[in-house]
C-alpha positions in Angstrom: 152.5 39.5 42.1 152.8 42.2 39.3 155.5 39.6 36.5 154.8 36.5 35.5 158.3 36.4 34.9 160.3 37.4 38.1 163.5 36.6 37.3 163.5 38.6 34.4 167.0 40.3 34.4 169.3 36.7 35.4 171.3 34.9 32.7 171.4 31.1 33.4 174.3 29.2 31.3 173.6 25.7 31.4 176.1 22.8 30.5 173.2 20.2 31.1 172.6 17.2 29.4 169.5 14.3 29.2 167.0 15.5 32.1 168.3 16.8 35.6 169.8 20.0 34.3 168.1 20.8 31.4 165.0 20.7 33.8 166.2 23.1 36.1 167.6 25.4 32.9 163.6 25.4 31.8 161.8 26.1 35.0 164.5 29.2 35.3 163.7 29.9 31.6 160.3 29.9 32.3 160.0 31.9 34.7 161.9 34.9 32.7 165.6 34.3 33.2 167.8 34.5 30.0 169.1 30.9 30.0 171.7 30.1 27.0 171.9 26.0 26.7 175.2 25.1 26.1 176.0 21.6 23.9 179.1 19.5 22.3 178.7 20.9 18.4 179.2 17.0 17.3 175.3 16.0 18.3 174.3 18.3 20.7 172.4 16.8 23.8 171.3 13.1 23.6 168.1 13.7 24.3 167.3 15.5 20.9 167.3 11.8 19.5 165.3 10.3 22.6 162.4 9.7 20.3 159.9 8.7 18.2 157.7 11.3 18.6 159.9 14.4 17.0 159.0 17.8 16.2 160.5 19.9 13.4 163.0 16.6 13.7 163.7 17.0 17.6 162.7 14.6 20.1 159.6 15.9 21.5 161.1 14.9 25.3 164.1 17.2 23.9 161.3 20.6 23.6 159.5 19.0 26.7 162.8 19.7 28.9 164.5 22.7 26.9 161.9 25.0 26.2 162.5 28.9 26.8 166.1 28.7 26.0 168.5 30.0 23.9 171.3 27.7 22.5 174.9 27.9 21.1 177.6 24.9 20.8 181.3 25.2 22.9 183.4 22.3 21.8 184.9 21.6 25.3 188.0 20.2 23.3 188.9 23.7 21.5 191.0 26.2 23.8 189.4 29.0 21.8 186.2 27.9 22.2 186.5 27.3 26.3 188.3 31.0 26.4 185.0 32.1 24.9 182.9 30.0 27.3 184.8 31.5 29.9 184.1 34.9 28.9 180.3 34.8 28.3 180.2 33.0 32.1 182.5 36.4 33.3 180.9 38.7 31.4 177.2 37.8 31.5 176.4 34.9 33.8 174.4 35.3 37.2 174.1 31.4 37.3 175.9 28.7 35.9 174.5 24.9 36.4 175.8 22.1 34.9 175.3 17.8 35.3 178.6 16.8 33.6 180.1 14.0 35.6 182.2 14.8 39.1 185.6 16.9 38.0 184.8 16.8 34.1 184.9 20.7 33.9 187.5 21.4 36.7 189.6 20.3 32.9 188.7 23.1 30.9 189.1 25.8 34.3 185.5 26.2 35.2 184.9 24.6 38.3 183.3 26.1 40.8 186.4 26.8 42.6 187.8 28.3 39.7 185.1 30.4 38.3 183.5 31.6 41.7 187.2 33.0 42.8 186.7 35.0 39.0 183.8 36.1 40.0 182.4 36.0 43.6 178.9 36.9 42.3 178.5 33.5 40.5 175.8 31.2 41.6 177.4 27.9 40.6 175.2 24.6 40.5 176.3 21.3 40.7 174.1 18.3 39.4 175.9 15.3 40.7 175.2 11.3 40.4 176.2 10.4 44.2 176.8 13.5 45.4 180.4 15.9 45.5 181.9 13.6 48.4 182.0 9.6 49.2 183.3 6.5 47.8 180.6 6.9 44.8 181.3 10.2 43.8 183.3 9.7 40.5 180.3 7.3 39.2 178.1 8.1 36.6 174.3 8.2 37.6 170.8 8.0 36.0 167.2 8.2 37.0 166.4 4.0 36.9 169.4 3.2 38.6 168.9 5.4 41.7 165.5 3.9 41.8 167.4 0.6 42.5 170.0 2.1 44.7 168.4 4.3 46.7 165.9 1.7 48.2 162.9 3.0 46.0 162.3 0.2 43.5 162.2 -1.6 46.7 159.1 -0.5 48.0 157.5 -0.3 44.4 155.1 -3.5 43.1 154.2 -5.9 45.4 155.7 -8.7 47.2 156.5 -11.6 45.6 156.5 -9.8 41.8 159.7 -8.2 40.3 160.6 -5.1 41.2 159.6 -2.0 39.2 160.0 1.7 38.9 158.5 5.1 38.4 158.1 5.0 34.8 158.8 8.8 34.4 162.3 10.3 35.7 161.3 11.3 38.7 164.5 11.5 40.4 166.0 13.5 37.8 162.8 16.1 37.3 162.7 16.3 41.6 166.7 16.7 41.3 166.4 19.8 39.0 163.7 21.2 41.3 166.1 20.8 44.0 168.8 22.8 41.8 166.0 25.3 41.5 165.5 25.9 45.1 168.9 25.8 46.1 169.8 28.5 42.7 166.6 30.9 44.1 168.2 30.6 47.7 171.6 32.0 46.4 170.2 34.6 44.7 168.7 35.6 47.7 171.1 35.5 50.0 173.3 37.6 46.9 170.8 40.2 47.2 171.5 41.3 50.3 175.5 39.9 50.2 176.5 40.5 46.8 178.6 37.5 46.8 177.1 34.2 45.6 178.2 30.7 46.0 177.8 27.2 45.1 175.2 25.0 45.1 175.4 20.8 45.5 172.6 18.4 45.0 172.4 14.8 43.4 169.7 12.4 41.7 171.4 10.2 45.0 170.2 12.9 47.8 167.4 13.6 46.1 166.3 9.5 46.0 167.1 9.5 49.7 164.7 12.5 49.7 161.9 10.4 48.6 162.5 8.0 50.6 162.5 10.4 54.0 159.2 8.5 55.9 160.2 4.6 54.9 164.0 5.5 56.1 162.4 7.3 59.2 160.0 4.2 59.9 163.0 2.0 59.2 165.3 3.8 62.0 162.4 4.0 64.6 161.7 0.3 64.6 164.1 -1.6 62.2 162.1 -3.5 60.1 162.3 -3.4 56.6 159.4 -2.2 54.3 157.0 -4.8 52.4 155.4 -3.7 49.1 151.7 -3.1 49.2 151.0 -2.5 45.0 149.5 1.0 44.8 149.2 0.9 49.1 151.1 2.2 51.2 152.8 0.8 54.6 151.5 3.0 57.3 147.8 3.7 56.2 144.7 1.3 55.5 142.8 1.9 53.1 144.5 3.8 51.0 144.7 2.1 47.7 143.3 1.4 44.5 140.1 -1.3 44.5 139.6 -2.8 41.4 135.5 -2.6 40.5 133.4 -4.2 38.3 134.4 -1.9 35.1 138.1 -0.1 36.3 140.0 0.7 39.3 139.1 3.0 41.8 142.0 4.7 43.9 140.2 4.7 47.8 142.3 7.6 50.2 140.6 6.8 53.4 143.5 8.5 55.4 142.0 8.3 58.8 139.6 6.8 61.4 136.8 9.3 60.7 137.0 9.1 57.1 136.9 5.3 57.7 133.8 5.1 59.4 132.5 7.0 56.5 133.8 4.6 54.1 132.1 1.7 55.7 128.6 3.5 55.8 129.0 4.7 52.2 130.1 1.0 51.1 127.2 -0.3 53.1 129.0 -2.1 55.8 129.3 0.3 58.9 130.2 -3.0 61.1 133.5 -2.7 59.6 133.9 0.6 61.7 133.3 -0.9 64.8 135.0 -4.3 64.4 138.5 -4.0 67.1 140.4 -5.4 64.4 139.4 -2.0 62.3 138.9 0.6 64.8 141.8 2.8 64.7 144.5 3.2 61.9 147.1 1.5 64.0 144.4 -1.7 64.3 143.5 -1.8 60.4 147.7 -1.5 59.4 148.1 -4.9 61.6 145.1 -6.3 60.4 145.4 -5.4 56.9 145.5 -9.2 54.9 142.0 -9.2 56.7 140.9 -5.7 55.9 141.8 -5.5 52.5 140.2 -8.8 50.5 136.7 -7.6 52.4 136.6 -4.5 50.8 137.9 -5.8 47.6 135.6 -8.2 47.4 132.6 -5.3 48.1 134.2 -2.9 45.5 134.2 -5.2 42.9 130.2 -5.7 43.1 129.7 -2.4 41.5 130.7 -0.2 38.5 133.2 2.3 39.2 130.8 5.0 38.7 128.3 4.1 41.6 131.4 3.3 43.8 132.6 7.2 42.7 129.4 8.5 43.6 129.1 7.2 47.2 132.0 8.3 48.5 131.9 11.7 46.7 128.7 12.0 48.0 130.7 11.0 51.9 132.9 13.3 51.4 135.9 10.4 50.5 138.6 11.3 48.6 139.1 9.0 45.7 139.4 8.6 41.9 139.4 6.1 39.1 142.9 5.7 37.5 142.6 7.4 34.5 145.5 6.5 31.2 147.0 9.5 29.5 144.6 10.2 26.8 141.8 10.8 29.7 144.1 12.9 31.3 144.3 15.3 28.4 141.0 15.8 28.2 140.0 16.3 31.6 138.0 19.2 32.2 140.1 20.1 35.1 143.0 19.8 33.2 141.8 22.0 30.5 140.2 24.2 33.1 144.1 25.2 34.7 145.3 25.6 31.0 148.6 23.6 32.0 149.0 22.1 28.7 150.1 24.9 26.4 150.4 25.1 22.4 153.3 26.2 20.6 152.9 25.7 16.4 152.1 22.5 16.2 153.4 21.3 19.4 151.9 21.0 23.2 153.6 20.5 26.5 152.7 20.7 30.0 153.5 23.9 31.4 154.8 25.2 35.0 152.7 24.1 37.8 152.5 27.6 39.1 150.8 30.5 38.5 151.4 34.0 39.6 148.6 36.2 40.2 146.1 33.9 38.4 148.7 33.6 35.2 150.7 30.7 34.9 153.8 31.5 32.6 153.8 30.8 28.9 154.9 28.5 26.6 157.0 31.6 24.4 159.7 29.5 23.2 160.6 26.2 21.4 163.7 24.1 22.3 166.8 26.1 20.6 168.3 24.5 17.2 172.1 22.9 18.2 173.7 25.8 17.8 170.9 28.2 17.0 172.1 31.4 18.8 175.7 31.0 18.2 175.6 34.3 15.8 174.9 36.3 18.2 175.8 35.3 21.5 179.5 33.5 20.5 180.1 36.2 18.1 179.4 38.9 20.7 181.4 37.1 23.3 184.4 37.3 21.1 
C-alpha cells in the first residue's frame, strides 16, 4: 500500500463526547481524513477534565482519544451557530458521526433523516446507548453499565466474589471500531453509488457482540455460565497459574498441546488419565484438573515454568503490570507507542506497508480552529 494515510481527501465532523465517538473520530483522523471535533463552547468535552494526569492542562485520556483532529465550538443553543454547523456539514462533510443521546440533534435539524435528504452523499453515524429502536432506546448509556447489562460482568471474577469489570472502556473503544467499519463500508459502497447512507451501532450491540460464544453456548444447551477467574468456560487449561515468584498465564488450547503440557510440567500421566484425555473430558473434570496443576506450578519460579513450555512449544506468559509493558522489547520493537512534545500514546494497531501511521497531531484546544474553519463557513 503506497499512503499511510488512505483516506486522505474525507472530512469527518464529529459531535462526539467522552470515548465511543471521539474514538472512532481518531482512528479516521489517523488514518488521514480531515476530522473537525465539534464541542459545547461552555467546557468543551468532559473528558478534557478526566484527569490527573494532564498535558499542557488537558486530560491526558482527552489527547489519548482526540488526537489528529481539528476543533471548533457550535453552541447547539444559538440559531446562528447551528445554521453555520449546517453549512460546514453541506458544504464540506463526507461523514458525520455523533454519540449525543437518541433524538437530541433531530432538535437543531440534523438528524440523519434531515441531513442525508440535504445531501444524499452524507455518511451519517449514529453512536447509540441501546441501540435506535426498543423500549431502551431514549436511555443514556456508558461503558460500566453495559458491562452489567449486557451479561458481561457476569462472567467476569469468580464465583462466589463480587462481580467486576474490564477496567478499560472496552465497550466504548470496540463501539467506535464498530462505527469505523460500518463508516469505511459506506464509503465503499458510495464509491461506486454516489449516494451514502446511515450508519447504527450501540455500546448495547456491541456488549452483545462480546458476548457472541457465552450467548451461543447459552442457546445450545441452556445453562448459564459460571465464572472461572482469568479461565474460560469451554477450554482446560487455559488460565493463569500462580508460581512461586508471579503468575503465569497457561493457553493449552487443545489435546495435543495438552499432552505437551504434562510432559513439559513433568507429569505426562495426566495426558493419559480418562478424566483428562480430551478437552471435552478435562472441561467436566476441571475442580480436579485444575488444583493438580496449581499445586505443580507453584513449585517453581515463573522463569523455569516460562522456559519449559517455551521450550514445548506452549503458548504462555507471565502477567506483566503496565510499567513492564512499556518497556517490553516487543513493544518497543513495533514502535506503537509514539511521542509527541512531551507526551506518548499508543498508536494505531496497524501498519501499512511496514509504516504504522503517526502520531502528527495533539488533541485540538476547545475551540482552537474556530478562525478558520467557522469563519470560512460563514
Amino acid at each position: 500500500m503506497s499512503s499511510i494515510r488512505p483516506l486522505s481527501g474525507i472530512t469527518v465532523i464529529e459531535i462526539g463526547h467522552s470515548v465511543a465517538a471521539p474514538y472512532a473520530g481518531m482512528i479516521l483522523g489517523e488514518l488521514g481524513a480531515e476530522v473537525i471535533k465539534v464541542e459545547n463552547p461552555k467546557g468543551g468535552d468532559a473528558c478534557r477534565g478526566w484527569g490527573p494526569p494532564f498535558t499542557d492542562g488537558t486530560a491526558t485520556a482527552f489527547h489519548a482519544f482526540n488526537r489528529a483532529k481539528r476543533g471548533i465550538t457550535i453552541d447547539l443553543g444559538n440559531p446562528v451557530q447551528v445554521e453555520t454547523l449546517h453549512r460546514l456539514i453541506r458544504e464540506r462533510a463526507d461523514v458525520l458521526i455523533h454519540n449525543l443521546k437518541y433524538g437530541t440533534l433531530d432538535r437543531y435539524g440534523l438528524s440523519a433523516a434531515a441531513l442525508t435528504v440535504q445531501k444524499p452523499s452524507l455518511v451519517y453515524c449514529n453512536i447509540g446507548a441501546f441501540g435506535s429502536s426498543g423500549p431502551l432506546r431514549d436511555r443514556p448509556g456508558y461503558d460500566p453499565m453495559m458491562q452489567a447489562y449486557g451479561g458481561l460482568m457476569s462472567l467476569l471474577g469468580e464465583d462466589g466474589r463480587p462481580p467486576v469489570r474490564v477496567t478499560v472502556s472496552i465497550i466504548d473503544m470496540a463501539t467506535a471500531m464498530w462505527a469505523v467499519i460500518g463508516i469505511l463500508a459506506a464509503l465503499q459502497e458510495r464509491g461506486r453509488t454516489g449516494r451514502g447512507g446511515v450508519i447504527d451501532t450501540s455500546l448495547y450491540e456491541t456488549t452483545l457482540a462480546w458476548m457472541t460464544l457465552p450467548i451461543s453456548a447459552h442457546l445450545a444447551n441452556g445453562e448459564i455460565p459460571t465464572r472461572h477467574g482469568s479461565g474460560v468456560e469451554q477450554i482446560v487449561p487455559y488460565q493463569a497459574f500462580a508460581s512461586a515468584d508471579g503468575h503465569i498465564m497457561v493457553a493449552a488450547g487443545n489435546d495435543n498441546l495438552f499432552r505437551r503440557l504434562c510432559t513439559a510440567i513433568g507429569r505426562p500421566g495426566l495426558a493419559e488419565d480418562s478424566r483428562f484425555r480430551t478437552n471435552s473430558d478435562r472441561v467436566v473434570n476441571r475442580r480436579t484438573l485444575i488444583p493438580i496443576l496449581s499445586d505443580l506450578f507453584a513449585t517453581q519460579p515463573l522463569a523455569v515454568w516460562a522456559a519449559r513450555l517455551d521450550a514445548a512449544g506452549i503458548p504462555n506468559g507471565p502477567i506483566q503490570t503496565v510499567d513492564q509493558v512499556v518497556v517490553d522489547p516487543q513493544t518497543a520493537a513495533l514502535g506503537i507507542i509514539q511521542q509527541f512534545g512531551s507526551i506518548s500514546l499508543v498508536g494505531l494497531p496497524l501498519s501499512f506497508g511496514g509504516s504504522r501511521p503517526p502520531f502528527a497531531k495533539l488533541a485540538p484546544r476547545l475551540g482552537e480552529d474556530n478562525p478558520e474553519i467557522i469563519d470560512r463557513a460563514g
